[in-house]
C-alpha positions in Angstrom: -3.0 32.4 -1.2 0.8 31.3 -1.2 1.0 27.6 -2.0 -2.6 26.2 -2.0 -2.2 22.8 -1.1 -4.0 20.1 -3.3 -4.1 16.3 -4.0 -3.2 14.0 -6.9 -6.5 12.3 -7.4 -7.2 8.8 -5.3 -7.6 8.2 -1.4 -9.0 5.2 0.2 -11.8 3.7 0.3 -13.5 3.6 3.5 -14.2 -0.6 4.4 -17.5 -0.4 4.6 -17.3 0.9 0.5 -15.2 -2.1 -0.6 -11.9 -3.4 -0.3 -9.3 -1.7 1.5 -5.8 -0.8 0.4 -6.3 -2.7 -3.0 -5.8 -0.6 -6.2 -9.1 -2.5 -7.9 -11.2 -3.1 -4.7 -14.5 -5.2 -4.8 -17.3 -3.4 -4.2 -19.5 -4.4 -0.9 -22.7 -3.2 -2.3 -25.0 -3.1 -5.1 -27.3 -0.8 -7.5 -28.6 2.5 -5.0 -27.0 0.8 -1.8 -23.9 1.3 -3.6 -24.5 4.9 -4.9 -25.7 5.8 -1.6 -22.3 5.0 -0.2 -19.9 6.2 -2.5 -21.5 9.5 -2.2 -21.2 9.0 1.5 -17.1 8.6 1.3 -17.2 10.9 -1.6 -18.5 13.6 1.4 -16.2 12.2 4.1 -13.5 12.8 2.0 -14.3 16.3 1.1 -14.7 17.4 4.6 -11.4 15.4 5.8 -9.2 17.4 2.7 -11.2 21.0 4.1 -10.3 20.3 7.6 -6.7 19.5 6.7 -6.4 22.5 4.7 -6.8 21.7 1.3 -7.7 24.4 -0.9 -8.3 22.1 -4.4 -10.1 19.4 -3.2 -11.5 16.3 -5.2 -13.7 13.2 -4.9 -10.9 10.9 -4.0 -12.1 8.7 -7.1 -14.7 7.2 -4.6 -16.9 6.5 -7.5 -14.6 4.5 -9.5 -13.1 1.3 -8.7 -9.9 2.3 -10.6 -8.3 5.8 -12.0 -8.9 4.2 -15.8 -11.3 2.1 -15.8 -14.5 3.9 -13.7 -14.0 6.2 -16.9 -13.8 3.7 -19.7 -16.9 1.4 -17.9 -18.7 3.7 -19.6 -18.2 4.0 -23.4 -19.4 2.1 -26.5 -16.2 0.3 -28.3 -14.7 -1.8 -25.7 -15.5 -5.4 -25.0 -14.6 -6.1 -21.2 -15.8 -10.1 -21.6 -12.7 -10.3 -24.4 -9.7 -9.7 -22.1 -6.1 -10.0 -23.8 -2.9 -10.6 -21.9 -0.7 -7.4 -22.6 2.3 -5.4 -21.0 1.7 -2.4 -19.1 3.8 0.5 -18.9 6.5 -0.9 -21.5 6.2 -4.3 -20.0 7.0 -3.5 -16.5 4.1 -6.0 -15.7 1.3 -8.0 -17.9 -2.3 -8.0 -17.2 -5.4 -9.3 -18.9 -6.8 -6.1 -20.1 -10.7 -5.1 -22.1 -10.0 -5.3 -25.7 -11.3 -2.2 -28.1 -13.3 -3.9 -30.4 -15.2 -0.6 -32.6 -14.9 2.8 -32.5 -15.0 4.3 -29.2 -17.7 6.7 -28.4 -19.4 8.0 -25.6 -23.2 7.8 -25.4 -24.1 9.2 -22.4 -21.6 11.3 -19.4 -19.8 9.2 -16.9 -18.7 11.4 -14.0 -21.4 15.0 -14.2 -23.5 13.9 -11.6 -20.7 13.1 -9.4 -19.2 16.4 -10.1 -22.3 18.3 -9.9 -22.6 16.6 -6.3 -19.2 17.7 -4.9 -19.9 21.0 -5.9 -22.6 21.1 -3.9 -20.8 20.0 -1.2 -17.6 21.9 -1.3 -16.9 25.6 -1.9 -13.4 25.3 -2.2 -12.0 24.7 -5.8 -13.1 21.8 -7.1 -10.8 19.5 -9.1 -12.0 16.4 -11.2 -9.4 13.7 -13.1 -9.2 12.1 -15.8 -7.3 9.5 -17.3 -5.1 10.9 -20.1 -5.4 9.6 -24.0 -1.7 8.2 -24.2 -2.3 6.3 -20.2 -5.9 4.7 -21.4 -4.0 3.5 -24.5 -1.6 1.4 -22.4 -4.4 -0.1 -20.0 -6.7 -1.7 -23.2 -5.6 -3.9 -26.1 -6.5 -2.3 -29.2 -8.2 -4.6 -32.0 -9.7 -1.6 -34.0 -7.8 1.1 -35.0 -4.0 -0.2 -35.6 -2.5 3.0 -34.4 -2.0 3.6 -30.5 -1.6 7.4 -31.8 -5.3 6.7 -33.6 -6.9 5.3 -31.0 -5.1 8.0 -28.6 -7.0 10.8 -30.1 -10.5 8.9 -30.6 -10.5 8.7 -26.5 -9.1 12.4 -26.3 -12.2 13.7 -28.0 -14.4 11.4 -25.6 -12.5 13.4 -23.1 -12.9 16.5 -24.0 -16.5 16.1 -24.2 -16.8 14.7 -20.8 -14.1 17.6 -19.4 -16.6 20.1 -21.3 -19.4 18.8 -19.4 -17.3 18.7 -15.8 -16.3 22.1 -16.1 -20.2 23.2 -17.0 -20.7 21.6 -13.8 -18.8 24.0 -11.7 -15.4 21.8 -11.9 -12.4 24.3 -11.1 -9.5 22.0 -12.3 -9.6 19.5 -14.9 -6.6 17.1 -14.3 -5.3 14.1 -16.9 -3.6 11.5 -15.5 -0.8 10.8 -17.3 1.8 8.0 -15.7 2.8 6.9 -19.5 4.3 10.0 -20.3 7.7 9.0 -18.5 7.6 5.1 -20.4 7.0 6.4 -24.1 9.4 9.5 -24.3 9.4 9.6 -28.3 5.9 9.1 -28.8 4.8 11.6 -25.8 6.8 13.8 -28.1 5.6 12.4 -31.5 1.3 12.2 -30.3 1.3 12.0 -27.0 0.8 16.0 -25.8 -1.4 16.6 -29.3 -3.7 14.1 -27.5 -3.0 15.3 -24.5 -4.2 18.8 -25.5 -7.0 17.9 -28.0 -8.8 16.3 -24.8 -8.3 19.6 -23.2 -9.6 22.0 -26.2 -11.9 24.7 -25.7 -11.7 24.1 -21.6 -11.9 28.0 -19.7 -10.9 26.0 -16.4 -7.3 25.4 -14.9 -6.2 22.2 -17.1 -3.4 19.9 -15.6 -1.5 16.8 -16.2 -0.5 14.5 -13.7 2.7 12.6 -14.4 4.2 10.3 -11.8 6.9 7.3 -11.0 3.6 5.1 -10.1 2.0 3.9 -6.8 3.7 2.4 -4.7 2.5 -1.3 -5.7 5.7 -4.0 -5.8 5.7 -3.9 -9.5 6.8 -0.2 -9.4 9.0 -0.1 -6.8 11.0 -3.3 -8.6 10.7 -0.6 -11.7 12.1 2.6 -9.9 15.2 0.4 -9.1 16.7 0.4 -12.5 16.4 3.8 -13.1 20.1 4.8 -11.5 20.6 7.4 -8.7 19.1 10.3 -10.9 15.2 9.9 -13.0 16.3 12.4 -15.3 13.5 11.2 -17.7 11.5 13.8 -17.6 14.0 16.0 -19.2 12.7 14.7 -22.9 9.3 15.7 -22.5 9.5 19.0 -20.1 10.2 21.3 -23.0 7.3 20.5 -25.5 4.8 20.2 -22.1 6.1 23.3 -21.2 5.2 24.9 -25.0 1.8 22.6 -24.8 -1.5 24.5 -23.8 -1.7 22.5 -20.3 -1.2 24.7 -17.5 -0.4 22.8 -14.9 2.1 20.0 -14.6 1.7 17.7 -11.2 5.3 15.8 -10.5 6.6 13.6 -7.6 9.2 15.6 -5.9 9.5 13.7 -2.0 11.9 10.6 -2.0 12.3 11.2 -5.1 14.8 10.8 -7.3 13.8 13.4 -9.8 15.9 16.2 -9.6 14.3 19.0 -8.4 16.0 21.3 -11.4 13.9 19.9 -14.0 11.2 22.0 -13.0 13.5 24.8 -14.3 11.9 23.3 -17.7 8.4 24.2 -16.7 9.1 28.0 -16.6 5.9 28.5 -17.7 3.5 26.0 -15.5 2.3 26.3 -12.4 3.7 23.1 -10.7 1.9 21.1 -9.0 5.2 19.6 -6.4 5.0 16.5 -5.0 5.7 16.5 -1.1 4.1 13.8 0.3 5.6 10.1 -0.2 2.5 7.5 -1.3 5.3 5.0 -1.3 5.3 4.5 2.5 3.0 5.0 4.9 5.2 7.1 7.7 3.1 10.5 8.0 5.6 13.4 7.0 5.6 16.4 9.2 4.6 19.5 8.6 8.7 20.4 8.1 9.4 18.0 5.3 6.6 19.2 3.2 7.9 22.8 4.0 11.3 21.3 3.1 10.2 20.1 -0.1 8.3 23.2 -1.0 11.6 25.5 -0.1 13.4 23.4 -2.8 11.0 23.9 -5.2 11.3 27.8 -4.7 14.8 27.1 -6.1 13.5 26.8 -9.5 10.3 28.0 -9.3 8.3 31.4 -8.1 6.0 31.1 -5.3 3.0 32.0 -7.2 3.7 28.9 -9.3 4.2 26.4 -7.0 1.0 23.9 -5.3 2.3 21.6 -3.1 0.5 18.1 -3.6 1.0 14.3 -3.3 3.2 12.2 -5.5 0.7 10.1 -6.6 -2.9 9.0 -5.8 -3.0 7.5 -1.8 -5.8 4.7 -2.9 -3.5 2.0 -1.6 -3.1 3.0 1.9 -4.4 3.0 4.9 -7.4 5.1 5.5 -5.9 6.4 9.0 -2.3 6.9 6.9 -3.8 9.0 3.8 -6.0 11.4 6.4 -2.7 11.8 8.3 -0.6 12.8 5.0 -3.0 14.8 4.4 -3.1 16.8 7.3 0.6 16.9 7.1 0.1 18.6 3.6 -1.9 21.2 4.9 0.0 22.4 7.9 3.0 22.0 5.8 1.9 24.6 3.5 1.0 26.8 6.1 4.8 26.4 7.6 5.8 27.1 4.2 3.7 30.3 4.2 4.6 32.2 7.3 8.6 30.6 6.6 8.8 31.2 3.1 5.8 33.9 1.5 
C-alpha cells in the first residue's frame, strides 16, 4: 500500500484513566483497577486508529503516564525521591527531575506484556516507542557517570534489550523518540546517533526515530518563536541520520516551518511526514493531509513516504485526536487515488 498512514506515539487518555489533556496526568485508579483500564483505552485506541485507517498502529502510550518516564519507572540507578532542578531541552524550561544515582540497569522488562497484548489485539502492524538515549539524558540529572555521552549509551543498551524483547513479541516497528536531536546539533553528531543506533543493534524489525519541534505545551510554542521564518536545523544532523542504520526518520511537516526540502537529505529513509498539526486542535481535512503528502512527493518517492502526526496528540482533546486521526486516514486515501 501507497502511503500507509501511522501515528507518532501518544493520544489521550480517556477521563475515566486519569487526567485529561495534561502531559503527566494523575492516575484515577490503583494496582489491577488501574491495569484493567489502561488495557481498556489501550483497546479503544487500537480499534479507533483501525477504523480510521491506520495501517501502523500503537498503544497510544496508555500505559505510561509520560513518553520518558513510564520507561525509566522501571530501572535500577535512578532515585525519583532526590529530584534536582535542571534545564530541559537547552534551558527552554526548568523542571525538578529523578537524579541517576548508580549504574542504570534493567532488572526485569517494562513494556512486553503491554506489547504482547496489542498484538493480540491488532493485526495490523504493530509499532512500539521508546524514548531515545540522547532525549532520556535531558529529562534526569545525572550524579553518576559525568558524561551525558556515558550515561547516553548505558540507557541505549537498556534499550536495546527491552526493543529486543518488543520485537520477540510480535512488535513491527520499533520507534525512538528523539525531540533532543534538534537542541544538541554537535553532540547528536559527536554521540548522539552512535547511541541512537547501539539501542537499535541486532533489531530484524523496521527501526525509527522520531524527531520533532515539541507538543504544543506554551513552553514550546514561546520556543518555536525564535527560530526565524525557516527551522533549517535539521540540516546538521540529516546527513549522518541518513548514513546511520535507522530506517526510518518521523518529522513535523504541517504548519511547519521546516522546509519540506530537507527531506531531500534523507534519500535513503523512509520518512515518516508529519501532516497533522498537534499544535491546535482544528481537525484538518482529508485535502490538507493530501496537500502535505503531495509536497513531500517533491523530494521523496512514494514508496518512501508514511504520512503521520507531528508529534504525540496526548495533550488534546479526546474528541480532537479521534477526529485527526480520521482525517489522517482519509487523507491518505485522497492521496492514493490523486497521487499513486
Amino acid at each position: 500500500m501507497l502511503f500507509p498512514p501511522t501515528i507518532a506515539g501518544s493520544l489521550p487518555k480517556p477521563a475515566w484513566l486519569a487526567e485529561t489533556e495534561r502531559l503527566w496526568p494523575k492516575w484515577l485508579h490503583e494496582g489491577a483497577a488501574l491495569e484493567a483500564a489502561k488495557r481498556d483505552a489501550a483497546l479503544i485506541w487500537l480499534k479507533e486508529q483501525e477504523d480510521a485507517g491506520i495501517e501502523i498502529v500503537c498503544d497510544g502510550e496508555q500505559f505510561r503516564r509520560h513518553f520518558v518516564h513510564g520507561f525509566l519507572e522501571r530501572l535500577s540507578g535512578i532515585d525519583w525521591e532526590l529530584m534536582t532542578p535542571m534545564g530541559i531541552r537547552n534551558n527552554r524550561y526548568v523542571a525538578d527531575v529523578p537524579t541517576v544515582t548508580g549504574p542504570i540497569r534493567r532488572d526485569q522488562p517494562v513494556h512486553a506484556q503491554e506489547a504482547a497484548f496489542c498484538r493480540a489485539h491488532t493485526r495490523k502492524k504493530l509499532k512500539f516507542t521508546l524514548p531515545g538515549p540522547m532525549t532520556i539524558c535531558d529529562t534526569l540529572a545525572d550524579a553518576h557517570y559525568g558524561k551525558r555521552a556515558d550515561m547516553a549509551m548505558a540507557f541505549a543498551e537498556v534499550l536495546n534489550q527491552e526493543a529486543l524483547e518488543l520485537e520477540a513479541e510480535g512488535v513491527n516497528v520499533i520507534q525512538f523518540d528523539e525531540p533532543a536531536f534538534n537542541v544538541f546539533m554537535d553532540e547528536v553528531n559527536e554521540w548522539g546517533i552512535a547511541a541512537l543506533e547501539r539501542a537499535a543493534r541486532g533489531l530484524k524489525c523496521t527501526t525509527a526515530v522520531h524527531i520533532c519541534y515539541g507538543y504544543g505545551i506554551e513552553a514550546n510554542i514561546q520556543w518555536k518563536a525564535t527560530l526565524g521564518e525557516e527551522w533549517r536545523q535539521y540540516e546538521r544532523i540529516f546527513p549522518a541520520l541518513n548514513a546511520s542504520g535507522i530506517q526510518q526518520v518521523s518529522l513535523e511537516c504541517a504548519n511547519s516551518r521546516v522546509p519540506m526540502s530537507l527531506i531531500g537529505l534523507l534519500s535513503d529513509k523512509v520518512v515518516l511526514v508529519g501532516a497533522i498539526d498537534v499544535a491546535s486542535t482544528k481537525v484538518e481535512e482529508p485535502e490538507a493531509v493530501a496537500a502535505v503528502i503531495g509536497e513531500a512527493l517533491k523530494h521523496a518517492e512514494a514508496e518512501r513516504i508514511q504520512p503521520c502526526t507531528n508529534c504525540g496528540m496526548a495533550p488534546l482533546p479526546r474528541e480532537v485526536a479521534a477526529g485527526k486521526l480520521r482525517a489522517l486516514g482519509a487523507g491518505a486515501e485522497l492521496a492514493r487515488r490523486q497521487l499513486g
